[in-house]
N, C-alpha and C positions, 0 to 999 in steps of 0.2 A: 790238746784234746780234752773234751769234758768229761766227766764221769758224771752221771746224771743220779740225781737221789730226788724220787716223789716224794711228797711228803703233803698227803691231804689231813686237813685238821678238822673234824666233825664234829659238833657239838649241838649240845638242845637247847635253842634260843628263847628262852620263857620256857624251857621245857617244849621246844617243840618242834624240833627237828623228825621228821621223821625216818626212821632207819633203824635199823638191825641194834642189838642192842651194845650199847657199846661202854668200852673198860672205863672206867673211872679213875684211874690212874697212868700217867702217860708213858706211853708203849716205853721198854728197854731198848737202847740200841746195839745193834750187832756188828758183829767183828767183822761183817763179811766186806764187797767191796762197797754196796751199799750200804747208808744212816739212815735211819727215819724216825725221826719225832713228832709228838705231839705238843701243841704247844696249848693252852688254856683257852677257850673262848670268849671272846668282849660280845656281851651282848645286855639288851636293860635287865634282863633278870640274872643271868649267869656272873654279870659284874656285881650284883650285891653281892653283900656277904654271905657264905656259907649257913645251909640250910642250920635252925638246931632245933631244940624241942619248943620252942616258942612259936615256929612257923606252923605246928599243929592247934591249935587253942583247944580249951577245954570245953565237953558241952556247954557249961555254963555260958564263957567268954563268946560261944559261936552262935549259942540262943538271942546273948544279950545286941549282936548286933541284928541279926535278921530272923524272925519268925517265920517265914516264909520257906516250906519245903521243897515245892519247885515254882516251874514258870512256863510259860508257854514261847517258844524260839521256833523261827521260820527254818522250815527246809528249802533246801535249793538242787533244781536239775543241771547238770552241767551238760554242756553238749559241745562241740566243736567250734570255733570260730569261720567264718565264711574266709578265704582269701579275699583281702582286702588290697589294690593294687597302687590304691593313691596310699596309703599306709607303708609300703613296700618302698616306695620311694624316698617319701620321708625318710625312712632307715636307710637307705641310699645315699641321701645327700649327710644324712647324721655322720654316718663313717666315711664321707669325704670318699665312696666310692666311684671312679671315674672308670671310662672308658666300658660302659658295660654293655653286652649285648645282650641277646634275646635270654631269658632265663630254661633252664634245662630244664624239662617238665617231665616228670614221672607220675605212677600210681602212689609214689610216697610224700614225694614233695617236689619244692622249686626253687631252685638253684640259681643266683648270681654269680658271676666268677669278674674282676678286674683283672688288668695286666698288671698290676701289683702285689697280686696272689692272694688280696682277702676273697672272703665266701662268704655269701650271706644268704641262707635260707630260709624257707616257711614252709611247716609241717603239719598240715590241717589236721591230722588224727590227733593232735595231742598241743594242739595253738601253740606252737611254740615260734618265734622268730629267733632264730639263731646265726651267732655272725663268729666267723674268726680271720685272723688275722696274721699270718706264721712270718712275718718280715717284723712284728715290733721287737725290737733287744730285750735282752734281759735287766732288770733292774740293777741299777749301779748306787756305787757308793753314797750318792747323793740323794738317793730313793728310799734309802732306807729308814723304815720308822716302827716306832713299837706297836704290837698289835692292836691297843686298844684304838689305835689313829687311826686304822685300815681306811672306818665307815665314814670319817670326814674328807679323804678322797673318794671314796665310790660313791657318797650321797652324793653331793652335785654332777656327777659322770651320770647317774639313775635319773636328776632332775633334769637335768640337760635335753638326754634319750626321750622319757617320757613325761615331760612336761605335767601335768595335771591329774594322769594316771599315779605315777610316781607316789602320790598318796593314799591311795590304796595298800600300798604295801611297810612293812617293817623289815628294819634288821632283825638277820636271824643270827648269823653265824659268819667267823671268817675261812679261807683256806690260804694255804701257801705252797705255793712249789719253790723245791730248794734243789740247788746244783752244786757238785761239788768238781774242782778242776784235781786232775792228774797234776803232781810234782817232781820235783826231783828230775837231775837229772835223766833218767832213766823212767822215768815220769811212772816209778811204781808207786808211789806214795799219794797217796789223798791228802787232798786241804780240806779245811772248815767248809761244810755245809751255807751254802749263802742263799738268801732267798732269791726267786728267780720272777718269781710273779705273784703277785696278791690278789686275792681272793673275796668279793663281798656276796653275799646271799641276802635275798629277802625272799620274805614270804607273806602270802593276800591274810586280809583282817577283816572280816566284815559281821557288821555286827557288835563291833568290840570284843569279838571272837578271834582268833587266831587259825586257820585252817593248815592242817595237817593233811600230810600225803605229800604226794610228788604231781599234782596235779597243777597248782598255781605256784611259780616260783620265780625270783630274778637274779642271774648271777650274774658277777660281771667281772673281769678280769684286768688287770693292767700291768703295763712291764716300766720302761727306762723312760721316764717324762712323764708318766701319766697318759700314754697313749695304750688304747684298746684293744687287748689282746685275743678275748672271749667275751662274748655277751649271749645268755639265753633269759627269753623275755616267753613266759606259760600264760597266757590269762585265758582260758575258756569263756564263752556265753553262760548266764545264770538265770535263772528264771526260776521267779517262786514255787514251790510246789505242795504247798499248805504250813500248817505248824503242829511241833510234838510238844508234847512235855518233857522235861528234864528237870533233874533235881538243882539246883540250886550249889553253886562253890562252897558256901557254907555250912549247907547238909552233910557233903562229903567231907567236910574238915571235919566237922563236927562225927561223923560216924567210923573216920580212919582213927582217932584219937579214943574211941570207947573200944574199937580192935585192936590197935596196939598193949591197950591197959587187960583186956581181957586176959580170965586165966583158963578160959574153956573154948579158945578158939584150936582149929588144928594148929598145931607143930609140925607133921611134915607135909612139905611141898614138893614138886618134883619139877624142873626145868624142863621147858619143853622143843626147844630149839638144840637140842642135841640127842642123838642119834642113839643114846646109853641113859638117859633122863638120870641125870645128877640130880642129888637132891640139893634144896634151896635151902640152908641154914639159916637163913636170917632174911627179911622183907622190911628193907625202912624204910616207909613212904618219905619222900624231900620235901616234892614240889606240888600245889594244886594250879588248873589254872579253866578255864573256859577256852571250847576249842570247837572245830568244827573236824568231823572224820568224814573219811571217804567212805559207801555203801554203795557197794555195784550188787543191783537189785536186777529181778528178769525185764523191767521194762528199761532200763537204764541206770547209769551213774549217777549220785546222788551226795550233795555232802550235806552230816545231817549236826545240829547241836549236843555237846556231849560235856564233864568235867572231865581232865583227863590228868590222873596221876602221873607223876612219875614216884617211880621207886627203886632204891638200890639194894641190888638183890646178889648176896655172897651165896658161894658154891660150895657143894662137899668136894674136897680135896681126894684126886679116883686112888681107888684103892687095890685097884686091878687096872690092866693093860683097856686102855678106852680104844675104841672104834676109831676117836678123833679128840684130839686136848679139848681141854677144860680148862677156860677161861680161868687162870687164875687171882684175877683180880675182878672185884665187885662191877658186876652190870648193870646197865640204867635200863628199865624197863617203865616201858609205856601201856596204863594202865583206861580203861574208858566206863566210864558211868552217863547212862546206862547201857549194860552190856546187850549187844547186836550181834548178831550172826556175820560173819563176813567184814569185821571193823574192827581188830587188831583182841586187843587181850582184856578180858575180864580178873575182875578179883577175886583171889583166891577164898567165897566166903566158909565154902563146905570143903576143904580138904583135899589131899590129892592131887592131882595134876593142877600145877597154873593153867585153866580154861584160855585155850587159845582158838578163838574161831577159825584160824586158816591153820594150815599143817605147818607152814615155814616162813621164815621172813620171805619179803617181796625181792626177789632178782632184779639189780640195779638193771638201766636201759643201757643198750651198748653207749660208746664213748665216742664223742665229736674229738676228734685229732687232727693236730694239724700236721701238715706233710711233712715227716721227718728232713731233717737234713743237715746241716752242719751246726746245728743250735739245738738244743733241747726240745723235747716232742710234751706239747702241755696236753694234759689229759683232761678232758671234762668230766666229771663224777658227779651224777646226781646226786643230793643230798634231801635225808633223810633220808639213809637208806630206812626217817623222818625222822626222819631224818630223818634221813632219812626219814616215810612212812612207817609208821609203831609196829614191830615184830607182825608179822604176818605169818 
C-alpha cells in the first residue's frame, strides 16, 4: 500500500514565477503521516549565485552604463485561440494515442479518451491543450537524477511536442511529486519520501521580455522511462495593440539603490495579503528583470511591458492571537514598474500599506487529475500562483 506525500516545488524562475508569495526558506517537515519538502529551483537565474549588495549598482555604476530613462515597448491583446483540428491530431499521434473516437464536446471544452485511459483535451477559454495519462509508472530507481538535470529531459520531450514553437518559451521552474510506501510488517511505518514524477515549466518570452501570469505556460510531466505523464501547452493569440513607455531596468536599479540608502524614506510598511496586516520589518529588493504583466482592462486582456522586482520582505512576529499565522519566514514579493491598476503590486514609495491593486492573491484554477486508483493521484498545480501570477 502506498502512502502518498505531494510535494509541489514552486519557485521564481528569473524572478518570475507568478504566485502568491512564497517562503524563502524550505517548508519544515512534520510528524504527521504525511512529508513535504521543498527543494531549491534550477533555473538561469535562480542557479546563479545568491543575490548581494552588488546586484543593486550605484547611481553612478547605473548612469555609467545607460543614460536612458525609459523606452517605448509594444503592447499586446491576448484573446483565445480558434480550435485547431489538424493541430488536435498532431497531439494525437504525438502521445501515440490510438483507438480514438468522436471527441466529447461541451460549452467548456473537447475531450479525447483512448482505451488506454490517456485524455487529451482543448479548452478554448484559456488555449490550453491538455493531456494526461494515469497508466505511466512511477519513476524508478533508474530515473532518478538531481534536480538541476530535470530541464535536460523535459527539453527535448518540449522540442519533440512543439517542434519550432518550442522556442518561444524558457525554463522557468521544476516540480516533483514524491511517494512514500507503508512498512513494516504491520505496514505502520513510512519509508523515505521517493520521487514519483518530475516536473518541468516554461514560460512565453517575447520581446526579450519574460511574461508573467498564468496566461501563457508549458508543463510537462514524466514518470518510469521517460514516458508522458501530464502536459499542459497555454499559448493564446497576440496581436499588437500600440506601445507605452516604461522606464528602463536600469532606472529602476539605479532608483531601488538611492531607497535603500535613504534615511527619510517610511519605515513602516504594513503586509497586505493577510487578514490582521502585519507589519513588514524589512523590504530587500533581490532581483530586477524586464517582464511582461497581465492587465484585464473593459475592452479586454492585455499583457503590457513593465520592470518587475522581486523583493524579500520579513514579518512582524504576531503579538497577539492572529485571525490566521503569519508567515514565519521571509516572503518573496513581486513588485512592478510602472505601477497599474489591476497588475499585481506597486512600491512602497509613500508609506503605509504595500499598494496592492487587487484585494488578494489570484485563486489557483481547479486541478486536472488523473483517475485515482491503485497508483498515486498526480495533481496539476498551476504555477505561479507566478508564479505563480505576482500577489493579486
Amino acid at each position: 500500500m502506498l502512502h502518498i506525500a505531494l510535494i509541489t516545488h514552486l519557485a521564481i524562475a528569473a524572478g518570475l514565477s507568478a504566485a502568491a508569495p512564497q517562503s524563502v526558506k524550505p517548508l519544515a517537515r512534520t510528524a504527521a503521516d504525511t512529508a513535504k519538502t521543498t527543494v531549491p529551483v534550477t533555473s538561469p537565474e535562480a542557479a546563479a549565485p545568491a543575490p548581494t549588495s552588488k546586484a543593486l549598482p550605484s547611481g553612478n555604476q547605473a548612469g555609467a552604463k545607460s543614460k536612458q530613462d525609459s523606452l517605448e515597448a509594444k503592447v499586446y491583446r491576448i484573446s483565445a485561440r480558434p480550435f485547431d483540428n489538424q493541430e488536435m491530431k498532431s497531439f494525437l499521434a504525438a502521445f501515440d494515442m490510438k483507438d480514438v473516437g468522436k471527441p466529447d464536446s461541451n460549452a467548456v471544452n473537447r475531450v479525447y479518451r483512448d482505451k488506454g485511459g490517456a485524455v487529451l483535451a482543448y479548452e478554448p477559454d484559456i488555449s490550453e491543450v491538455g493531456f494526461v495519462n494515469g497508466k505511466v509508472p512511477v519513476l524508478g530507481p533508474d530515473d532518478f537524477i538531481p534536480d538541476s538535470l530535470i530541464r535536460t529531459k523535459t527539453d527535448p520531450m518540449i522540442r519533440k511536442l512543439l517542434k519550432d514553437r518550442a522556442d518561444r518559451y524558457v525554463f522557468a521552474n521544476y516540480e516533483a511529486t514524491y511517494i512514500q510506501s507503508r512498512i513494516g510488517k504491520d505496514a505502520k511505518e513510512i519509508g523515505p519520501a521517493v520521487p514519483a514524477f518530475y516536473i518541468g515549466r516554461y514560460i512565453r518570452k517575447i520581446d526579450e521580455r519574460i511574461v508573467l501570469g498564468d496566461a501563457f505556460q508549458i508543463r510537462l510531466g514524466y514518470g518510469k522511462g521517460g514516458g508522458i505523464q501530464a502536459f499542459s501547452f497555454r499559448d493564446p493569440v497576440l496581436a499588437q495593440a500600440g506601445t507605452v513607455t516604461v522606464p528602463t531596468r536600469e532606472t529602476i536599479i539605479d532608483s531601488l539603490s538611492r531607497w535603500t540608502k535613504s534615511r527619510t524614506r517610511t519605515k513602516r510598511l504594513t503586509y497586505p495579503f493577510h487578514a490582521d496586516k502585519p507589519r513588514v520589518l524589512a523590504l530587500k529588493p533581490l532581483r530586477v528583470v524586464e517582464s511582461y504583466v497581465e492587465v484585464q482592462e473593459k475592452d479586454g486582456l492585455f499583457i503590457k511591458p513593465s520592470v518587475t522586482v522581486l523583493a524579500q520582505a520579513t514579518l512582524e512576529a504576531p503579538t497577539r492571537k492572529q485571525s490566521e499565522p503569519v508567515p514565519p519566514d521571509p516572503v518573496i514579493l513581486h513588485f512592478h514598474f510602472p505601477c497599474r491598476s489591476g497588475a499585481g503590486l506597486c512600491w512602497p514609495d509613500h508609506g503605509g500599506d504595500i499598494p496592492a491593486t487587487a484585494s488578494a492573491p489570484a485563486a489557483p484554477r481547479p486541478a486536472l487529475r488523473v483517475a485515482p486508483g491503485n497508483r498515486p493521484d498526480q495533481i496539476k498545480r498551476p504555477i505561479p500562483p507566478s508564479a505563480a501570477p505576482a500577489p493579486r
